[in-house]
MIKEKE-934895 format. One line per 5 residues: their letters; for each residue x, y, z of C-alpha. Coordinates in steps of 0.1 Angstrom, whole numbers, plus 5000, padded with zeros to 4 digits. Layout:
a) X/Y/Z ~ ... $
***
This chain:
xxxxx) 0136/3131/1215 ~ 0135/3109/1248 ~ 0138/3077/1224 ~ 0166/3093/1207 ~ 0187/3100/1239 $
xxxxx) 0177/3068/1254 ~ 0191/3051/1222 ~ 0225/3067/1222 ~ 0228/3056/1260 ~ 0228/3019/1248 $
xxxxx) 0247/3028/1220 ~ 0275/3045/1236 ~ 0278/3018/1258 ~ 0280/2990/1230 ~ 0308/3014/1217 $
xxxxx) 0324/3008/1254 ~ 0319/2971/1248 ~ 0335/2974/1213 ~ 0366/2987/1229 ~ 0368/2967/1258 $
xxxxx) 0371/2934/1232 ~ 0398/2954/1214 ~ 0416/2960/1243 ~ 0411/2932/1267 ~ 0425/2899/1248 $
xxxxx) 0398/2879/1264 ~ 0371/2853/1231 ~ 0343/2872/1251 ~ 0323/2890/1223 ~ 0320/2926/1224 $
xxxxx) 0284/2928/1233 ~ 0283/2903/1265 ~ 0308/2935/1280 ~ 0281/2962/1267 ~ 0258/2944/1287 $
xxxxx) 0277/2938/1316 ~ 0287/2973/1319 ~ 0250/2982/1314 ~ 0239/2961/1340 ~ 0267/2974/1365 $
xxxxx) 0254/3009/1352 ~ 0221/3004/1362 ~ 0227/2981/1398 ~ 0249/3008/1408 ~ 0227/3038/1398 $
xxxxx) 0250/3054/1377 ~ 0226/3047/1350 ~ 0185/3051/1360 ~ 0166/3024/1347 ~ 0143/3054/1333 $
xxxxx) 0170/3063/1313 ~ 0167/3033/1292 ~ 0139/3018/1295 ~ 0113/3024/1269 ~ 0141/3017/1242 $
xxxxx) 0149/2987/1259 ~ 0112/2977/1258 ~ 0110/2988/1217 ~ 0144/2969/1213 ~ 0130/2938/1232 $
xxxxx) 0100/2940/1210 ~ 0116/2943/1174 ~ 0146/2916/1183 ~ 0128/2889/1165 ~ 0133/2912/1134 $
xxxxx) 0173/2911/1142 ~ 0171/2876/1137 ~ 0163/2874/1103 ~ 0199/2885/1090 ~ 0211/2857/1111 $
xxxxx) 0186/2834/1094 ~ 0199/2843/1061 ~ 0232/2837/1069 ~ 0222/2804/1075 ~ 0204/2793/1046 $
xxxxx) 0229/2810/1024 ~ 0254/2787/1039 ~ 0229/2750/1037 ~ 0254/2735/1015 ~ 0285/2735/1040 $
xxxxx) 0261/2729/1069 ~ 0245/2699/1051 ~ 0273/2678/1051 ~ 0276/2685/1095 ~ 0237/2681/1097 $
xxxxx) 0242/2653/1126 ~ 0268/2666/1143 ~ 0247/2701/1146 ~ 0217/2688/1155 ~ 0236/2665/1183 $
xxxxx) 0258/2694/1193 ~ 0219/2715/1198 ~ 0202/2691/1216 ~ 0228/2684/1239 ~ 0237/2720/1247 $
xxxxx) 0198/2728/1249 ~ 0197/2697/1279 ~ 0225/2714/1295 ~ 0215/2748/1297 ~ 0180/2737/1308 $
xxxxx) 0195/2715/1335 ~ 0218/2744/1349 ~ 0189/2767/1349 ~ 0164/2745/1367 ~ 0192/2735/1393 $
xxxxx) 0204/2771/1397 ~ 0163/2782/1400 ~ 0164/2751/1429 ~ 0195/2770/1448 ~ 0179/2803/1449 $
xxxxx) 0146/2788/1458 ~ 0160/2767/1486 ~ 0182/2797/1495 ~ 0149/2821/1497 ~ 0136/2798/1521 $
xx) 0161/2793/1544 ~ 0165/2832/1550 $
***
């Protein structure tokens, strides 16, 4: 019953996220304002991380199983991605080097930031 509860938490709040991207005419996809309201919830306190947090944890541990529909949405579509094969790989690489980067210059901010307090 706890898991159940828990559950409908995270889903109630997707549904929040859901009509935020209705409402607010902003490309941001429905679930980045699920979690952002979710983690407001739960850095203000309005929401206890107990609440949550063994779904989380089962949710965390099944998400390579939410991949697979993704997966096949890709290999159904190999013959329009074929022809943009280059391109794709270029565009992955390239993003991947720049997400990296930002992360291990933003890690070096907080780091140097720790140490100066």
């Amino acid at each position: 019953m706890k898991y159940i509860l828990q559950f409908e938490i995270i889903i109630a709040i997707s549904l929040v996220g859901e009509l935020l991207n209705r409402i607010i005419p902003l490309p941001i996809p429905a679930s980045i304002y699920g979690m952002a309201l979710l983690f407001t919830a739960l850095c203000t306190g309005t929401i206890k991380l107990s609440a949550v947090k063994e779904t989380g944890k089962f949710l965390i541990y099944i998400m390579p199983i939410l991949f697979i529909p993704a997966a096949v949405g890709l290999i159904e579509s190999w013959s329009t991605m074929k022809n943009f094969l280059t391109a794709i790989i270029a565009i992955t690489v390239v993003s991947t080097i720049i997400v990296i980067a930002a992360a291990g210059h933003a890690t070096q901010l907080l780091i140097k930031h720790k140490r100066k307090r």
